[in-house]
N, C-alpha and C positions, 0 to 999 in steps of 0.2 A: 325150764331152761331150753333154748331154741337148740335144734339136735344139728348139728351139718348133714346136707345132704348126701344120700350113701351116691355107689356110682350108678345102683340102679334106676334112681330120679336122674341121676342128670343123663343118664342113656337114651329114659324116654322124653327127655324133655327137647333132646339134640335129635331124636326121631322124627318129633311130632315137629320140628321144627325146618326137614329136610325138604319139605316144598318151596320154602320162603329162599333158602340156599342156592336150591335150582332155579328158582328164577331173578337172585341177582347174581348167579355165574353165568346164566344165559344172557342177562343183558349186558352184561359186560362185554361179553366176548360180541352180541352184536353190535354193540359201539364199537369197537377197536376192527370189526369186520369192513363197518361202515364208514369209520373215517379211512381205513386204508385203502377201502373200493375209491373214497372222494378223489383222496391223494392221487391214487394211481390213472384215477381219470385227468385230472387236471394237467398230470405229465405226459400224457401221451395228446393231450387237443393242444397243450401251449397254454390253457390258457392260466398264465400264472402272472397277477399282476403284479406291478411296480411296488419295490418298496413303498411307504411312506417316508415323507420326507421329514417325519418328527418336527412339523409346525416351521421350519425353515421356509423362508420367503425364497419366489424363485426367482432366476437370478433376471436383471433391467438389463435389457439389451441397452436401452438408452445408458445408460452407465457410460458408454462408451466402448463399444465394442462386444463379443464374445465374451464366454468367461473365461475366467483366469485360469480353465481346469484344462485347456488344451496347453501343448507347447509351441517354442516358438515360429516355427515352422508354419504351424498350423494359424497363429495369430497372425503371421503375415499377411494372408489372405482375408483378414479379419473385415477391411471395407468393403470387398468384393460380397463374401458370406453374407453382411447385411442388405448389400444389394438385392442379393439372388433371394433373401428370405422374403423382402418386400415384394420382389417382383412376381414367385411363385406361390406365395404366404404358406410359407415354411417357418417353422422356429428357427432362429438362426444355431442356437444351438445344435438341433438334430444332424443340420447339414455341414458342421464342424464335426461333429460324434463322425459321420458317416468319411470326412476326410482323412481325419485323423486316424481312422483304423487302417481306409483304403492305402492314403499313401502317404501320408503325414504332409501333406503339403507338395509331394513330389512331383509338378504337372507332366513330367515327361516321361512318367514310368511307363512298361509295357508288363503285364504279366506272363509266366511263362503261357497260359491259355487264352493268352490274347486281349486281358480287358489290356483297359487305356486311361490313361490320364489323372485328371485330379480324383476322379469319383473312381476308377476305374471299372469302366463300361466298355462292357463285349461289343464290336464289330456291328454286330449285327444290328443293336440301337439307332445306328448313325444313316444318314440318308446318304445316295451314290457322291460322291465329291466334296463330304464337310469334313473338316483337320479333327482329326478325333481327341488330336492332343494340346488344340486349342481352348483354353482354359473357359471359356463361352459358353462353345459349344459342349463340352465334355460336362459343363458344366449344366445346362439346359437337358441334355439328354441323360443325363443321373437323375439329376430332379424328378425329372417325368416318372423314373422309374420307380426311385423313393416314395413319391405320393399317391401311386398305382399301389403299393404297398401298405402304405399309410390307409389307402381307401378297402383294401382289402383285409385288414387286420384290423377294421373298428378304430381306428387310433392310437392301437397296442405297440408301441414301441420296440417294446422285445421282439413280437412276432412278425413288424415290419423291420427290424434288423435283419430276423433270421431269412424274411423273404428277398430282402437286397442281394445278400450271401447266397442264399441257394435256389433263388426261385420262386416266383409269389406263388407256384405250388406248393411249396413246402409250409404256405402260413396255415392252410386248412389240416395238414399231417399231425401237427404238432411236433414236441418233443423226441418222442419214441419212437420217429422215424428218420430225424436228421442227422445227419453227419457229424463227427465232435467237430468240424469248423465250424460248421453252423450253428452248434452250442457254443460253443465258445463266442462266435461274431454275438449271438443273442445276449449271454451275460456280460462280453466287454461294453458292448453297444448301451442294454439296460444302464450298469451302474458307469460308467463316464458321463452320459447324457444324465442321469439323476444328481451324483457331482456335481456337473454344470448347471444346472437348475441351481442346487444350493449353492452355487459362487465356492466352492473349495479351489483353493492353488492348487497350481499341476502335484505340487507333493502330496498335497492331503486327500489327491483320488487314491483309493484304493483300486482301483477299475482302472484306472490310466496307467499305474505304474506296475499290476500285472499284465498289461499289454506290450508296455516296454521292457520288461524282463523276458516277454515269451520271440522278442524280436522285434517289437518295434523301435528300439533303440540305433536299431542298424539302421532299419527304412527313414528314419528321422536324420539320421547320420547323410545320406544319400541326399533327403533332400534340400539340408542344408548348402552341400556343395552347390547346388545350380537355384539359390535363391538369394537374392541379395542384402539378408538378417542385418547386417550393422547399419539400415534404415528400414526398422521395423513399420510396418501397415505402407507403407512405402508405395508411391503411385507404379504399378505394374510394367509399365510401358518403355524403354523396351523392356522384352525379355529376351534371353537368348533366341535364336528360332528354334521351333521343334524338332527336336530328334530323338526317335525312341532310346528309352534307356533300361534294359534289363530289369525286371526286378529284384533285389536281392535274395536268397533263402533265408526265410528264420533264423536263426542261430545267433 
């Protein structure tokens, strides 16, 4: 009859078996070392890529226009954007993502530190004697800045967002050195412009509508007053003339 083992076999059987133990508590602990060293490098260079888009087709500018994922504000300008992507070959996308944050459409905003206009672009961009808050121009000299960005981030979206916002200094930093605006512009910037790739309605961004809760509902509010929405894509011309308009605070 087979005896159970006493506890002094299984003592030395759990002895003799204390090398195999240590070395898968040692490998464990150096996987978990190793993927948190990965993690924590990835967050501090930026470089964290784009969702996938889960096989979703991106979205046909030919469609006719923009996607559905901006508001209206933003679609107004929806001929001009196709223009400007042609003319500078920009996604037209990106450069709604980049309006939409800037001013929702607003072309006569001024920030309190001075950017301007539809992209709003700092002073300094602009050459001695050009309307900064001519929709053209303002619009020419973003662009430049964006694709400086674009060419300086690999074609990293998020980390040309974060360098529009703070700086094309700030694309080599990464993460762990920029400001929560700057996080913040990177993750509105990423998931809106992925949204729009995937054709989602303004409702079903999740991206567009924590932009609009954190205060872009104001800025959108503002720029409804000085654009003429009840003839949506509407030929531009006139427009009011230019005069600075405060930017509003968040809230």
């Amino acid at each position: 009859m087979h005896q159970p083992p006493t506890l002094n076999t299984l003592y030395r059987l759990w002895a003799a078996l204390i090398p195999v133990q240590l070395a898968v508590i040692v490998g464990a602990i150096g996987l978990l070392v190793g993927a948190t060293g990965a993690i924590t490098i990835l967050l501090l260079r930026g470089d964290i890529p784009l969702v996938p888009l889960s096989g979703e087709e991106p979205y046909d500018p030919s469609k006719g226009g923009i996607a559905p994922t901006f508001t209206p504000e933003v679609q107004f300008w929806s001929p001009y954007i196709l223009r400007w992507s042609a003319t500078y070959g920009v996604d037209p996308n990106i450069l709604a993502t980049v309006i939409q944050i800037e001013s929702c459409g607003h072309y006569l905003v001024s920030s309190p530190v001075g950017a301007q206009g539809l992209f709003q672009v700092m002073p300094f961009h602009f050459a001695a004697g050009e309307d900064m808050l001519d929709p053209e121009t303002n619009a020419r000299r973003g662009i430049a800045y964006l694709i400086g960005g674009l060419e300086r981030a690999d074609g990293h979206i998020g980390l040309a967002m974060a360098g529009y916002n703070g700086g094309w200094g700030m694309i080599p930093k990464g993460w762990g050195a920029w400001a929560q605006e700057t996080r913040n512009y990177y993750v509105w910037g990423s998931s809106i412009y992925r949204d729009a790739l995937a054709g989602k309605r303004l409702e079903e961004s999740e991206g567009l509508q924590s932009w609009l809760n954190a205060g872009g509902n104001r800025l959108c509010r503002w720029a409804a007053s000085v654009l003429p929405l009840a003839t949506p894509n509407a030929n531009l011309t006139p427009l009011p003339p230019p005069t600075p308009t405060p930017l509003p605070t968040p809230g």
